[in-house]
C-alpha positions in Angstrom: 107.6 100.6 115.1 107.1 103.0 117.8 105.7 101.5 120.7 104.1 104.3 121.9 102.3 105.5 118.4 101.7 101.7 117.1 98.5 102.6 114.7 98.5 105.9 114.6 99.5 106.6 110.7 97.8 109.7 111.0 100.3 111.2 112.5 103.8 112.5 110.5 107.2 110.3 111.0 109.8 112.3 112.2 113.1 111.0 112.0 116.0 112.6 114.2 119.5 112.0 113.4 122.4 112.0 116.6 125.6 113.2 115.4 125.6 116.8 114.5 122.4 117.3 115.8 122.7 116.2 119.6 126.0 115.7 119.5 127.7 118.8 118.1 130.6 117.1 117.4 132.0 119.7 114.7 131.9 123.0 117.6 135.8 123.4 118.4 134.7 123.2 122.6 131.7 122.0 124.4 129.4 124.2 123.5 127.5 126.1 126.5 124.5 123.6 128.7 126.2 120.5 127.1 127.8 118.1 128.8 131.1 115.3 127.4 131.3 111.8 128.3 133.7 109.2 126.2 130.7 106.1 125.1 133.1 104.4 122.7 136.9 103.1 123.8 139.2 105.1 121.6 136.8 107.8 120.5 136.6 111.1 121.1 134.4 111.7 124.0 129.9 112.5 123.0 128.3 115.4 123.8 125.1 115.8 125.1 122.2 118.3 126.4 120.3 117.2 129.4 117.5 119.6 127.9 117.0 118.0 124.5 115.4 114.8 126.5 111.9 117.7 126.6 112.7 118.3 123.0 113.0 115.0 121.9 109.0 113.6 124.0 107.8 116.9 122.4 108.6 115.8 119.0 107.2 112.2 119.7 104.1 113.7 121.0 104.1 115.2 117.6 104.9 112.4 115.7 105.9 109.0 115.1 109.8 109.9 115.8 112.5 107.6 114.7 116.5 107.3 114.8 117.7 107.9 112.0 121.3 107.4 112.5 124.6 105.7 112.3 124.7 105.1 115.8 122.1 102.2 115.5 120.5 100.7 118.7 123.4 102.2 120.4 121.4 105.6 120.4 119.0 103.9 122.8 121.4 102.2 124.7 124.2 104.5 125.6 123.2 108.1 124.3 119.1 108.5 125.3 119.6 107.1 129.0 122.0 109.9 129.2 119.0 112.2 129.1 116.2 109.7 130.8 114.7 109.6 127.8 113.0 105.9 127.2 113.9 104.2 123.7 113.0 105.2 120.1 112.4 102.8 117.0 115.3 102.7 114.6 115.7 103.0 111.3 118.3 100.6 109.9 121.3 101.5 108.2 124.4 100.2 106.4 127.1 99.5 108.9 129.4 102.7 109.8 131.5 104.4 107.9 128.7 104.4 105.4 128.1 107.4 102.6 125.1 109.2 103.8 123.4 108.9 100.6 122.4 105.2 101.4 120.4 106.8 104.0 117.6 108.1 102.2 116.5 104.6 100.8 115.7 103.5 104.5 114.4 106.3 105.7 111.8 106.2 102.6 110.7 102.9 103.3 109.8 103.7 107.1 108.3 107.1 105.8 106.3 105.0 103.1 103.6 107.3 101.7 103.1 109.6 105.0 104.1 112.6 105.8 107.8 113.0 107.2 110.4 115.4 109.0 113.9 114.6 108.5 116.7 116.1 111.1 120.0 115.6 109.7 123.5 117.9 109.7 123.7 116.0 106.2 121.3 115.7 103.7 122.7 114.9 100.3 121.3 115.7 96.5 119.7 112.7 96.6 118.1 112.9 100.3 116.8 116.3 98.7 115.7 114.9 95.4 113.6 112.3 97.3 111.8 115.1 99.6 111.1 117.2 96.5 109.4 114.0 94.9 106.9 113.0 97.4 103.5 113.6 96.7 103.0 114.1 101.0 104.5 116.8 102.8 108.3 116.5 103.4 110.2 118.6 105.6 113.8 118.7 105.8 115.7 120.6 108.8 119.3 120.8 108.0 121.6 121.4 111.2 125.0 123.0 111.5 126.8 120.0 113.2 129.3 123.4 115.0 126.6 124.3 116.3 123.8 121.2 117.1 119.9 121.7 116.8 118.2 124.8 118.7 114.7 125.3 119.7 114.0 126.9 116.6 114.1 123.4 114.4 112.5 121.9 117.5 109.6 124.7 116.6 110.0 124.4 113.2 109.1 120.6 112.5 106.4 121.1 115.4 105.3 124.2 113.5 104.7 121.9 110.7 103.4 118.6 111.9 100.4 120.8 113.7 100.0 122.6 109.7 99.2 118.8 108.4 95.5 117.5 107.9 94.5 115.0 110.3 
């Protein structure tokens, strides 16, 4: 649970996903304002964007915002100091390599029956199918992982967290 929204389930979960998203690891260079630095022995070096830490306390003033990715606790650890941003809860997934389909059933069972925004470079059929199928409102915001997220999902899944009832 997020510290910092503990029993607020009025407000939307928002889950955020690293790789592809604030790590553009598919763009052939280092894309323009980011930044490389080699977290894991043998790995091709992370990249990151000092100006997402704003992005990522707006969305958890919008929100109750979760990782949702592979990287596990290791998102908090070595990628989020690398911003001075403080910890996020995690959602808890199988152990990497893992098929991104066996996301969706732990990210619904955070989400539960409350509304939810999804960040993700991959969301599968069935990631889709479960969005479609919730009776609360479900946002998905696909990112190009050449590319990473821009202020425009930023406004987009703030855009619709301010739209839901409170």
């Amino acid at each position: 649970m997020n510290p910092h929204r503990a029993g607020r389930p009025d407000l939307p979960v928002i889950f955020l996903d690293l790789d592809g998203v604030l790590n553009p690891f598919a763009a052939p260079t280092c894309p323009d304002g980011y930044q490389e630095r080699v977290l894991f022995d043998g790995e091709d070096p992370q990249r990151y964007c000092v100006a997402h830490a704003d992005w990522i306390r707006e969305l958890a003033v919008a929100g109750e915002l979760w990782w949702a990715t592979g990287w596990g606790e290791d998102a908090n650890e070595l990628y989020l100091p690398l911003l001075g941003v403080g910890p996020l809860p995690v959602v808890v997934v199988p152990p990497v390599p893992f098929d991104p389909e066996l996301k969706v059933p732990a990210v619904a069972a955070v989400a539960a029956d409350r509304p939810a925004a999804w960040i993700d470079d991959d969301h599968t059929a069935v990631g889709r199918r479960w969005a479609a199928a919730r009776p609360v409102p479900t946002l998905l915001v696909s990112i190009d992982p050449t590319l990473g997220w821009t202020r425009s999902d930023v406004d987009r899944v703030l855009t619709w967290a301010a739209s839901l009832p409170r």
